[in-house]
Every structure is written in C-alpha cells, then in structure tokens.
N, C-alpha and C positions, 0 to 999 in steps of 0.2 A: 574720687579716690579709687584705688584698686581695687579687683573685688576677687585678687586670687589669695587665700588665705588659706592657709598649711602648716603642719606642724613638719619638724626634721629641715634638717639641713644638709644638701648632698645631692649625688646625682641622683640615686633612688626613691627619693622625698619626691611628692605630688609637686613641690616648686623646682625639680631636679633640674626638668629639660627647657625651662626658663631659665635657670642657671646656666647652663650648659650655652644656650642662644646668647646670653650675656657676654660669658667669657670668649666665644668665635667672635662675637661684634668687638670686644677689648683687644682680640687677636689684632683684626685685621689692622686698626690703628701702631697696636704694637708694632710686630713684622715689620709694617712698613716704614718703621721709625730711625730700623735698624741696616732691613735689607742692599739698601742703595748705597751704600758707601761701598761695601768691596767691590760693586760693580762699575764704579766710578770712570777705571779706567777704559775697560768696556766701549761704554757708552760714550764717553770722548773720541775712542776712533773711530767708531761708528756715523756719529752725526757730529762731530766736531763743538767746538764752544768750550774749549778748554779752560779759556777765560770766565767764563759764565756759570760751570758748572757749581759755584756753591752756594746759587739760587736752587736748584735742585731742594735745599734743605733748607735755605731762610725766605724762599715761596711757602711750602708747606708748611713750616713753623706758623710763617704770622699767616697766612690764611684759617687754620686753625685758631689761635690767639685769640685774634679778633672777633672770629664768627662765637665762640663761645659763649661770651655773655645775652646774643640775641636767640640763639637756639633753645638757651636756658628759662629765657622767659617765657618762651613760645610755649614751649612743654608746660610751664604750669596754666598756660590757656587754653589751648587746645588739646592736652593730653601728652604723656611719654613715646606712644607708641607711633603717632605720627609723624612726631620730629625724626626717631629714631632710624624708622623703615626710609625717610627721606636723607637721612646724610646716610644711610647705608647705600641707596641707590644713585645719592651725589660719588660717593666713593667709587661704587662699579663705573660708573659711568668715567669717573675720571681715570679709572686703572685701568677701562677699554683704551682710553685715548693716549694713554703713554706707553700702554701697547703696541698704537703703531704710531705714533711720531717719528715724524723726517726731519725736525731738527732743534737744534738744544731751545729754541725760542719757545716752540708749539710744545716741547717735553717741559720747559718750565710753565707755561699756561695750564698744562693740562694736570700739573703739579697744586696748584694753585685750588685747580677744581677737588682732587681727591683731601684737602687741607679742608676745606668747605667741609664736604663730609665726614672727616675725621673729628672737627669742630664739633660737631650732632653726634656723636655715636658714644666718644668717649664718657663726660659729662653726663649725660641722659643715662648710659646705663646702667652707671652708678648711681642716678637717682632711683630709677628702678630699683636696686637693690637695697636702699632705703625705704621707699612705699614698701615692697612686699616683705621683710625680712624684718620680725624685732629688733629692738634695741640689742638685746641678749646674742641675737644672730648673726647681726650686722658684722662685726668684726672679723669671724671665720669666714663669712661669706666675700669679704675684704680681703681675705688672705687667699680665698679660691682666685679672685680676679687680680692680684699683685701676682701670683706665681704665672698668671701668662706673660706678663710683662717679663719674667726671669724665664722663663722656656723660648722668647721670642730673642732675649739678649745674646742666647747659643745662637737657637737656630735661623736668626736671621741672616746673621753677617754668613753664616756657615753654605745656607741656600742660598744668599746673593754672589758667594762664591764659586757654587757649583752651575750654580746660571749663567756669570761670566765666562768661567774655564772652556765650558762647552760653544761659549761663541752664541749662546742664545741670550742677552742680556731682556732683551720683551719676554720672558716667561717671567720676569720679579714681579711684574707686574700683572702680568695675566692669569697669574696663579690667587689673583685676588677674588677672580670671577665666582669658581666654586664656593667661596670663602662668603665671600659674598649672596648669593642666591640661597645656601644652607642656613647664615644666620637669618636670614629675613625669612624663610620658609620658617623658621621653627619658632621666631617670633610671631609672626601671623598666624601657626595652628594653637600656640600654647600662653601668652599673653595676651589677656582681656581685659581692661580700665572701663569703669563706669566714670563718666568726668559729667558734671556739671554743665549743663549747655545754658550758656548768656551768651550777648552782646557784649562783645568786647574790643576798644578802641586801641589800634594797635599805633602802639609807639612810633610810629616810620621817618618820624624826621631825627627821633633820639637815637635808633637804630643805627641811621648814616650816619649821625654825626661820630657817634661811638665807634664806628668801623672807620672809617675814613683817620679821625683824629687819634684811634691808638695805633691803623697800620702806618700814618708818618713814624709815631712817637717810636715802636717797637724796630721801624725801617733805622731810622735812626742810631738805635742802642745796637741791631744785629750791622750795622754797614757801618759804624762810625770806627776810624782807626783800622779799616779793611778797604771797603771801595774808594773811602773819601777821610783825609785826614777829619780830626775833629774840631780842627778851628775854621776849616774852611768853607765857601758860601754856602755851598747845598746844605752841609753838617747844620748849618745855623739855620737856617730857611725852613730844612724839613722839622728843627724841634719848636722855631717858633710857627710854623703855621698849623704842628697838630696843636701844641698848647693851649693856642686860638683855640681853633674846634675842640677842643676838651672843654672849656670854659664854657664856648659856645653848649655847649650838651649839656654841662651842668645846669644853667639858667633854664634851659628846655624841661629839662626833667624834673624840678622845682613845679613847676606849672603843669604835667601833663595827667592826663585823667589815670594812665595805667603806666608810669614810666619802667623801660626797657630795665633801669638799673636803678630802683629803689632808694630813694634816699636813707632808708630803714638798713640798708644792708649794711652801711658803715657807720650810721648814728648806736647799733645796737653793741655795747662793749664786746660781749661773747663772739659776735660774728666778724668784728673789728681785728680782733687778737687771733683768730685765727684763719684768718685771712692772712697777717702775718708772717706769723707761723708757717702758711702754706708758702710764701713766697720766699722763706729762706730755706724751704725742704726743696724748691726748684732751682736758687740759685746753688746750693751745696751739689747738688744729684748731677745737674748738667756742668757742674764745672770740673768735678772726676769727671764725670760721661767724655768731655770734651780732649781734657789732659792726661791723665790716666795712661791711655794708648802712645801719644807721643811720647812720654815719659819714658816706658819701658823700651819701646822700638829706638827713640834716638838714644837713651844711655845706655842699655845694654845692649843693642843691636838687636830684642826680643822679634823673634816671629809675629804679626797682627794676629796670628789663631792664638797663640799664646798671652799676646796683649788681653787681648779682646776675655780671654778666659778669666785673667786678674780680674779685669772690671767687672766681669759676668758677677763673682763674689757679693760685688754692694748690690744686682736685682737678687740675688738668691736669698742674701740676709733678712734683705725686704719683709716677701712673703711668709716665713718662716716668724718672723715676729709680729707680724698684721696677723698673721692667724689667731695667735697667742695673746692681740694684747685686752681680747673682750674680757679673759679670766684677769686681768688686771684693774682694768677702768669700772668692771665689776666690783670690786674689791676696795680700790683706793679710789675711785672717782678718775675721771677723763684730762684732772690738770695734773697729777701727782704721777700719772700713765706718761703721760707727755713730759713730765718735766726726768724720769729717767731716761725717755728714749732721747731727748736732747744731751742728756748728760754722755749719755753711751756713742751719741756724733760728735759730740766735742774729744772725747777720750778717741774715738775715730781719729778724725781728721789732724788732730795732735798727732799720731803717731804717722801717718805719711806727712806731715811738714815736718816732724825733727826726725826724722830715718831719711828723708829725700836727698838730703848729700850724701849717702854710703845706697846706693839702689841697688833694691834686691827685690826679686819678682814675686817670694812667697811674703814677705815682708807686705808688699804693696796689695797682696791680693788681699791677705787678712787684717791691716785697713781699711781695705774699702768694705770685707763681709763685717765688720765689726762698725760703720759708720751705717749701710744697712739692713741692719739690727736695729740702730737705733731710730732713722728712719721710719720704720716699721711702726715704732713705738710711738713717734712723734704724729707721723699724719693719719695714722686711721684713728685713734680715737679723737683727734680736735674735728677731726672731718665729720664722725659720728654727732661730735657735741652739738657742733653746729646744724645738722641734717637735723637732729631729733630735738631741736628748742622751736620748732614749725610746723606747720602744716603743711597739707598736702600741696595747697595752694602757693605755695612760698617755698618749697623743699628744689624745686629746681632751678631757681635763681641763686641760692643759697651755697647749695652743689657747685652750681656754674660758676659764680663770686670765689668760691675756693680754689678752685680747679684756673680758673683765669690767672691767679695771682699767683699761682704755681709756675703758669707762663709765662708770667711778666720777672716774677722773679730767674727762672731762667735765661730769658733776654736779655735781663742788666746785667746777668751774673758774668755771661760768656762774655758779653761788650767791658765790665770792670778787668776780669781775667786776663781778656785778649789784650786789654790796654797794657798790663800789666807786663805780659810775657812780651808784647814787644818793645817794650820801651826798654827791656833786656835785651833783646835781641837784637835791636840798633847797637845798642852800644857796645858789643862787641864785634870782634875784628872775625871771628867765622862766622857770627850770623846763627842762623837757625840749623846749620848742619853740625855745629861744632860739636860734641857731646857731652861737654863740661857744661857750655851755655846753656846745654837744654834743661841738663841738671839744676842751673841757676834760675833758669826761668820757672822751672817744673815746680822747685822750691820757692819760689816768691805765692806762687800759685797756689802750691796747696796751704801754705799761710796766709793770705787772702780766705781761703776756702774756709778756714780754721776761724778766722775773724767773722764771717760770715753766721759758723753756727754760733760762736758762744754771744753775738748778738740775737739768733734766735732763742738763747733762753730767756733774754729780757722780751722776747715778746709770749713767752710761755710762762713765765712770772708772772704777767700783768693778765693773763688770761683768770678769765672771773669761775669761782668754786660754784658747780652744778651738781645737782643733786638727780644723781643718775637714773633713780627708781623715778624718780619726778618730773624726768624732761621735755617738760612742756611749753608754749608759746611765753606763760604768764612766768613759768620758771624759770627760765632764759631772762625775761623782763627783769626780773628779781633779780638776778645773778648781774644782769648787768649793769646794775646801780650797788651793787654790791663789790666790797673792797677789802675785805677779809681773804686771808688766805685758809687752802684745805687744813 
C-alpha cells in the first residue's frame, strides 16, 4: 500500500506535487485525444493516406481499450508507479515516432504505440488518486483531474490548430516530450508505494486472449458500417472469431491462479452496476463528442472554433460538478449522488434532441454544459463507490473494470450512432452535405443519445445502497446481496 499520507488537499498540501504529476500524466492522455483532428488536413498532404486517415483515431482508441484491463492488474501486482512511469515512457516513445513519420502507415503504427501508453497512464492515475486521498477527498481531487480533461477540450483543437497553420503538424506531437519527462521526473522525486513483494503468476495466456479477442470485437463496433458494411464477410468473421477468443478467456480465467480479469469483478452487484453506469457515461459523452460538431458546422454553417466551444460546455460541466459531488454522496450516499446526476443527463440530452430541429448554437452549448453537470454527478461518485468497497490489492483492476467499460461503452455508442446517421443519410437525396439532412440525422442521434441515458438510470436504480462512512471490502459484500433501496 502507499505510504504517502497527508492531510489537505491542493497544490500546497505535502500530496500537492503528486497532484500536480497526476493531472500532467492526465494531461498528456487528454491533449492528445483532442489535438489531432484539426491537424488532420495537414498531415494528409504531408504524407498522404487520405483514405486511411481515421485509423489515426480508432488505432489509438482500441490500443488503449484493450491494453486497460491488463495494465490494471499489473499495478495491483507489482505496484502503481511502475506501470505508470512505463506507459508514460510507452507514450514518449510513441510521440517521438509520430514525430517523424514518413507515412500515414508508420504514423498509424506509431499511433498505436502512444494508445499503449495512454492505456497505463490514464487508469493507474486515478488509482493513485484512490490509494493516497480519502474517501472525504476523493471527489474534489476527481474534480482537479476532470478539469484537465475541460482545459485540454480548448486548448487541444486550438494548439493542433496553430501547429497545422504554421506548416509544422510534428510539433502536436513533440510537444508531448516536455510533457512527458516533467510528469515522470516529479513522479519519481515525489511518489513512493511500499507494495508487498510475492510471487506472482502472471496471467499471460488471459492477457492475450483478452487483447486479441476485444481488439477484433471493438475493430468490429469502430469499422462496422464505416470500412465494411455490416452484414458483410469480414464484419461477420471479425465478431465471430473475437467472440470465440472471448469465451475462449473466459474458461481460461475460471482456472488461472491470479486471472487478468477477476471473475469477482462482475459476480460482485456494486461493481456489476457500475460498471454499467460507466459504460453509458461513455456511450452519452462520445456520442455528443462525436455529433455535436457536425451538427452545428453542417446546419448552421458554425465555425469548428465555435463548434468545438459548444461542445467545450459538456467537459467544463464535468469538472465543476465532480468537484462538488463528495459534499453530496457525503450527505445522501453514492446511489441517491448518482441517481441526480443521471436525472440532470437525461433532462440534458432531452433538451438537444427536441430543440435539434430549430438549431441554435447557444441552445446546443447549454445542453451539452447542462448534460455535464450531470455527468459529473453520475461517474465520480459510482467510480468512488466502487474504488473504496476494496483494497489496496484489488483497487486497480476495479479502477481499470470501470474505466474499460467507459471504452467499450464508447465504441458501441459511436458504431449504434454512426449506424444511425447513416442509414439517414443514404436515404436522402443530398447525402451528408445537405443541411436539413444533417439536421435529421443530428436529431435521430441525439435521441438515440437520449435513450442511451434514461437507460442508465436503470442501471443507477439497480445500483446496491452503501454505507459511505463504512466502505469497506465486507460492506461492499453486504450491499451487494442487498436489494433495498437508499
């Protein structure tokens, strides 16, 4: 377990500049989640693959995705800090190499590589911020590292823009270097873990098959009805041969001495339901994320700086209510937390699916800041519930479980979405330039979105009442054999 223990919370607190190395390590993930799109054009006349280029972002995605759940268990074996400083320096390593790539093939490899590391960085530092920070802390310290996520949804697109303009598009990436070498310098002077040293048999056949068998499944959800229709051979090929290997890992991890993904993570109700939970705050987040911008630019002809600002609204609500909601879950408990901030994404996403036929850009922004808010509310305290029904030894699989299904949920979201808007967009006669169409598509879309949250409240409903002063392994046990509501 950790053995940095502090009072206060902030950058002046003894855990300050551990804070501080967290939120630069969140950065780096952040930023880059964002920066690559306005460079887009850029980098197509530069190295060509104009075709190719929206592996750029579903390399990244699922190389991420996937690596998540094996970084997460590594860390409750060998420790936080060494997974960390490792996908930090998988990261450097892969922002050197897209630094200088010569062509869209080696830029999506080396894409692929910094995905890996962003896998490790994300996850992990948020577990960190579980080991050292109470229950009581947890939340604001939730709200310092959601506000990089909302500082990075500006200034990403804004310095991937000024990077293009200039004809330099290798500085989005080489700007990671600094970025990189600062957090891992100030995690290695200022975090120190005492960990338990055993013998420990490492899962490596569960590992593959879990990588292997979720990057078909997730290839599948991001490419299906984009590269390759979805009734067609590969569409079918690549769901039934992860499915296989999914099955195949399940029977694996039944049997293994220390399995990668815990049969316990989804037999236990508490981490079951918000798990859930996490995977409809990923399908809602990324399908604004996704729509949102086309919306405003195709129907009102909106500027992308101006798009992008709209959208900016649901990261800014975010953090502003992740801050706020430990004085809540405090108060009412972690389900009664979560079942407002669902309520306040449903009243969300209502109001941009019946405003979406009359589009207006201040309409669309305070939607999305008003979807999150609710956000805010929903996933830090189920994220908390679940963090602190565990130990030390189990708090980063747990983490990683949540955080994964956020991605999974994501992946389907934009695959049902995308299905969605085109099967609009075939059937009319302008296609996707038309601006009425986009308006019909826009609106199918954010009604789908809408559908999306008011089924996360049925998994916020079913989510089991914990006893917040209490949250421990055996109270967790309790709660989730337990069917009462708060």
């Amino acid at each position: 377990m950790t053995t940095t223990t502090a009072e206060g919370v902030g950058f002046r607190s003894r855990r300050g500049p551990i804070l501080i190395a967290l939120m630069l390590s969140t950065g780096l993930v952040a930023i880059d989640s964002t920066i690559v799109a306005t460079a887009v054009p850029s980098i197509v006349a530069d190295v060509g693959g104009f075709t190719s280029f929206p592996w750029l972002f579903s390399a990244y995605l699922l190389a991420q995705a996937v690596s998540v759940p094996v970084y997460a268990k590594l860390s409750d074996v060998v420790g936080r800090k060494p997974i960390i400083l490792s996908g930090i320096g998988l990261f450097l390593l892969g922002s050197i190499l897209c630094g200088v790539a010569w062509s869209m093939p080696a830029l999506i490899a080396f894409r692929v590589l910094q995905g890996l590391g962003a896998g490790a960085v994300q996850p992990v530092a948020i577990t960190i911020a579980g080991d050292i920070y109470t229950l009581t802390e947890r939340a604001k310290v939730q709200g310092y590292l959601a506000s990089v996520w909302a500082v990075s949804s500006v200034v990403g697109p804004t310095l991937g823009g000024v990077f293009a303009s200039l004809g330099i598009w290798r500085g989005i990436f080489l700007v990671n270097i600094p970025l990189c070498l600062l957090a891992g310098w100030m995690l290695i002077r200022t975090f120190h873990e005492n960990v338990e040293r055993a013998k420990h048999r490492v899962d490596y056949l569960g590992a593959a098959l879990l990588t292997i068998s979720l990057s078909l499944l997730i290839l599948g959800a991001l490419e299906g009805g984009q590269a390759w229709a979805w009734n067609s051979s590969i569409s079918i090929a690549v769901f039934a041969v992860g499915a296989l290997l999914f099955a195949a890992f399940l029977l694996v991890e039944r049997k293994a001495a220390e399995p990668v993904l815990p049969p316990w993570v989804v037999s236990r109700r508490l981490l079951a339901t918000t798990a859930m939970i996490s995977f409809g705050v990923g399908a809602v987040m990324l399908g604004l994320t996704s729509y949102v911008p086309t919306f405003l630019e195709g129907a009102l002809s909106t500027s992308p700086i101006f798009a992008g600002l709209a959208l900016a609204a649901l990261t800014i609500g975010w953090p502003i209510s992740a801050s706020q909601a430990g004085r809540f879950y405090l108060r009412i408990g972690f389900r009664r937390t979560a079942l407002i901030g669902v309520t306040v994404t449903v009243i969300g996403t209502a109001v941009l699916a019946l405003t979406a036929a009359a589009p207006n850009i201040l309409v669309t922004a305070a939607g999305c800041f008003v979807v999150g808010l609710g956000l805010g509310l929903v996933a830090t305290p189920s994220l908390i519930a679940a963090q602190s029904s565990v130990e030390w030894n189990e708090r980063g699989v747990v983490t990683g479980t949540n955080l994964f299904a956020r991605s999974i949920g994501s992946s389907i979201g934009v695959a049902v979405f995308g299905a969605v808007a085109n099967a609009i967009y075939a059937g009319a006669p302008g296609g996707a330039s038309d601006p009425q169409t986009i308006v019909s598509a826009s609106s199918a879309v954010f009604l789908a979105v809408l559908v999306c949250a008011v089924l996360s409240v049925v998994a916020v409903v079913a989510m089991p009442a914990v006893d917040v002063k209490s949250t421990t392994p055996d109270a967790a046990a309790k709660a989730s054999a337990a069917s009462s509501p708060d």
